[in-house]
C-alpha positions in Angstrom: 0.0 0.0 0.0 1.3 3.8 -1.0 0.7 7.1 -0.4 0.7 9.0 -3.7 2.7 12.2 -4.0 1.9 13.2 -7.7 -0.7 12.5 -10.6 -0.2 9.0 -12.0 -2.4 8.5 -15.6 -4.7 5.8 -15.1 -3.7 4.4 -12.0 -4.3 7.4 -8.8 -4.6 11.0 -7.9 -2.4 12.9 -5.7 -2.9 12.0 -1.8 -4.9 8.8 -2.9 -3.7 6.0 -0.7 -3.8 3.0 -3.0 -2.8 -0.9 -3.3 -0.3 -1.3 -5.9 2.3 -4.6 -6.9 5.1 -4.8 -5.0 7.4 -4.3 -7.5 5.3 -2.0 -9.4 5.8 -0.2 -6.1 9.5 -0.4 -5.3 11.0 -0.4 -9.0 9.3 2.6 -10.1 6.8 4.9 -7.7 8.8 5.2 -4.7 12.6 5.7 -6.6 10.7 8.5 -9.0 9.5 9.8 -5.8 5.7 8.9 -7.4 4.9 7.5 -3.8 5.8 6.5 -0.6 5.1 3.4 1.6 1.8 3.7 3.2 3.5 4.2 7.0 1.2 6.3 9.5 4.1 9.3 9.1 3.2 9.1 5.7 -0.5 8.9 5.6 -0.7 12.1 7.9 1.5 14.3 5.3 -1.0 12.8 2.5 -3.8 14.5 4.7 -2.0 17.6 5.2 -0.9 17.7 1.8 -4.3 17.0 0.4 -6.0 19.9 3.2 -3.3 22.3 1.5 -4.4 21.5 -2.3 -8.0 21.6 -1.6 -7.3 24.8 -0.2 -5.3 26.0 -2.9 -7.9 25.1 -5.0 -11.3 26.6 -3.1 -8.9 30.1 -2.7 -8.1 30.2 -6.7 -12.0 30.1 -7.0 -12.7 32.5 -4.7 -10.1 34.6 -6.4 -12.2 33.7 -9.6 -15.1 34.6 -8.6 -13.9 38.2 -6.6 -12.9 39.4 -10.1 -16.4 38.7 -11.7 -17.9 40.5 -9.0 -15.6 43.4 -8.0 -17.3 46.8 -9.5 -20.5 45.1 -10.3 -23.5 47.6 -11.2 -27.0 46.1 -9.8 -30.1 47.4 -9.5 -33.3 46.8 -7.4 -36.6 48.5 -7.6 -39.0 49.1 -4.3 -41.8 51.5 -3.3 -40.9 54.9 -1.4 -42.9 57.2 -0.3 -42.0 61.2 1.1 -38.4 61.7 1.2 -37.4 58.6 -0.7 -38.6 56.7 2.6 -39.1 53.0 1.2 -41.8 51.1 2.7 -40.0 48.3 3.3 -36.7 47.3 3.3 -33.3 45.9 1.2 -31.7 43.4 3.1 -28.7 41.0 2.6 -31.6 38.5 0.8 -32.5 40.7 -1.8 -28.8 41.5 -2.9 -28.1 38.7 -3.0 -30.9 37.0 -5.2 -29.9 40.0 -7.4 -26.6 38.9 -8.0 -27.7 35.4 -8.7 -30.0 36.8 -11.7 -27.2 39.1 -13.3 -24.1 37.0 -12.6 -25.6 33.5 -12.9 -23.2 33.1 -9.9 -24.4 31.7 -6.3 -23.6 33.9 -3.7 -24.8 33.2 -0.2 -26.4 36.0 1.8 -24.1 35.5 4.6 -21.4 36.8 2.7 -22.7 40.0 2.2 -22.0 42.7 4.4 -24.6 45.0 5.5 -24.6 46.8 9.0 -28.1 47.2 8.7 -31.2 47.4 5.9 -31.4 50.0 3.4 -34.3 51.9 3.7 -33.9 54.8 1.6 -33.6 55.3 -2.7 -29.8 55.5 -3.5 -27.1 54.4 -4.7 -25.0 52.3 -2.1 -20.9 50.4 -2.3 -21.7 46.8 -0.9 -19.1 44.5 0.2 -19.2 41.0 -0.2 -16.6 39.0 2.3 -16.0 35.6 0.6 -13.0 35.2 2.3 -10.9 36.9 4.5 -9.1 38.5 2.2 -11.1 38.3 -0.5 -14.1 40.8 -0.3 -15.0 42.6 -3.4 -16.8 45.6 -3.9 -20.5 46.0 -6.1 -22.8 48.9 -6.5 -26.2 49.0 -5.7 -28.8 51.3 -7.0 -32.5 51.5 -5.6 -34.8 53.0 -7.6 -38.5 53.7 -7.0 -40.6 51.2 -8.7 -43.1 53.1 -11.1 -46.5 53.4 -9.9 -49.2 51.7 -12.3 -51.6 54.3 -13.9 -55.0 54.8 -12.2 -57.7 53.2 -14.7 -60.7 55.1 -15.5 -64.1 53.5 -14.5 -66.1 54.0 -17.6 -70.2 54.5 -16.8 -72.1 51.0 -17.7 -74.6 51.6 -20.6 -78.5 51.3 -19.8 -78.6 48.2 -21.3 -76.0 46.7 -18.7 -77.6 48.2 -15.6 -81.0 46.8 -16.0 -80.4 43.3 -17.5 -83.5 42.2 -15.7 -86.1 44.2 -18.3 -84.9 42.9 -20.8 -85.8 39.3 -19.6 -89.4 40.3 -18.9 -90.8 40.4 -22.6 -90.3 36.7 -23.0 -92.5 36.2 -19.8 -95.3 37.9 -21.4 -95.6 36.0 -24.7 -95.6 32.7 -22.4 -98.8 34.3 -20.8 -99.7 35.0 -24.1 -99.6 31.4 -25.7 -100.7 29.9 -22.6 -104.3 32.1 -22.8 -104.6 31.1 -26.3 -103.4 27.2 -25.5 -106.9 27.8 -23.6 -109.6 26.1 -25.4 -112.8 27.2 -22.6 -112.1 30.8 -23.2 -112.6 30.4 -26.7 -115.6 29.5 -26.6 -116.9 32.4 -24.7 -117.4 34.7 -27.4 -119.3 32.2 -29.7 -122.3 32.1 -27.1 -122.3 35.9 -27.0 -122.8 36.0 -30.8 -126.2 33.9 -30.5 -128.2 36.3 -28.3 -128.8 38.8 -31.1 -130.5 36.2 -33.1 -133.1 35.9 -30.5 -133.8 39.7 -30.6 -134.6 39.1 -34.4 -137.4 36.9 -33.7 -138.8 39.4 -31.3 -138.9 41.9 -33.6 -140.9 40.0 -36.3 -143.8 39.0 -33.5 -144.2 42.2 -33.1 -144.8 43.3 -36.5 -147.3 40.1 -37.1 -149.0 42.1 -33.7 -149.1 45.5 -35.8 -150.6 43.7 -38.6 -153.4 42.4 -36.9 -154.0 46.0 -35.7 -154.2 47.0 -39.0 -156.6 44.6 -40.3 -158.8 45.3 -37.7 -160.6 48.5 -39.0 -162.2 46.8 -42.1 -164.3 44.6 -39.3 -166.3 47.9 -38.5 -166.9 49.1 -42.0 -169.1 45.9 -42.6 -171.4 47.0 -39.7 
């Protein structure tokens, strides 16, 4: 078993700790200085040695990352009232969520520093510790968000406020057909008509009467 020191293609990383042949071993990896014999001594400088290149490694990213971010312009937008008051507040949160969007880059709220909440429109230098001596500088610009225009309530039309009327009309014609789906009330009328007929024959009895009357003078001329 050996500690690698360096990069070996295909067979381990540096600070792997790896069973190898024993010749493989000791004819090659230990004399080019490859490896060394997995001993405790050794296996604690592997640790140490791999704490060192991981750290190496994070600091080169952070260094990475300090330079995309240093002089940064961003933006937010809030409501503010008299004075530029906002009515809330811009905390760490917010800036950072912001930075997500523009950079695409995750930066944890923790890291940025901010004594206290901005609660005011401006223009303000924030600092953004991702190590300790890595902390770079972006600008941040509030800006009052824009107040949406005040819709005009147009008056409704006649026809809209009284949608009731206009349903009534239909109730009528239902009366309607219902009083001529009526077959006794049709035959009202037809009984009406007959009385005049009966009038007639009055009328004619008492012409025969006036007839008589007239006939009756001859009687006295014969006596």
């Amino acid at each position: 078993k050996v500690v690698f020191l360096q990069d070996v293609p295909n067979v381990a990383r540096a600070g792997e700790i790896k069973e190898v042949a024993a010749g493989y071993g000791r004819n090659f990896l230990i004399p080019q200085k490859l490896a060394l014999l997995a001993t405790p001594e050794a296996i604690s400088q592997a640790e140490t040695r791999d704490k060192k290149i991981e750290e190496v490694r994070l600091n080169a990213e952070l260094i990475e990352l300090a330079r995309q971010l240093e002089g940064k312009e961003v933006s937010l937008k809030a409501h503010a009232g008299a004075k530029d008051r906002l009515y809330g507040s811009i905390t760490s949160a917010d800036i950072a969520s912001e930075l997500n969007n523009a950079t695409g880059l995750i930066i944890d709220k923790r890291k940025i520093e901010l004594d206290e909440p901005i609660r005011q429109l401006g223009s303000y230098e924030v600092a953004i510790r991702l190590a300790k001596d890595i902390i770079p500088k972006v600008r941040l610009t509030v800006t009052e968000e824009e107040k949406p225009p005040k819709k005009e309530k147009k008056p409704l039309k006649k026809e809209e406020t009284t949608p009731k009327k206009e349903k009534k009309p239909p109730k009528k014609k239902e009366t309607a057909l219902k009083k001529e789906s009526a077959p006794k009330k049709e035959k009202k009328p037809a009984k009406k008509a007959e009385k005049p007929a009966k009038k007639k024959e009055t009328t004619t009895k008492e012409e025969a009467k006036a007839t008589k009357k007239a006939k009756t003078p001859k009687k006295e001329e014969t006596t």
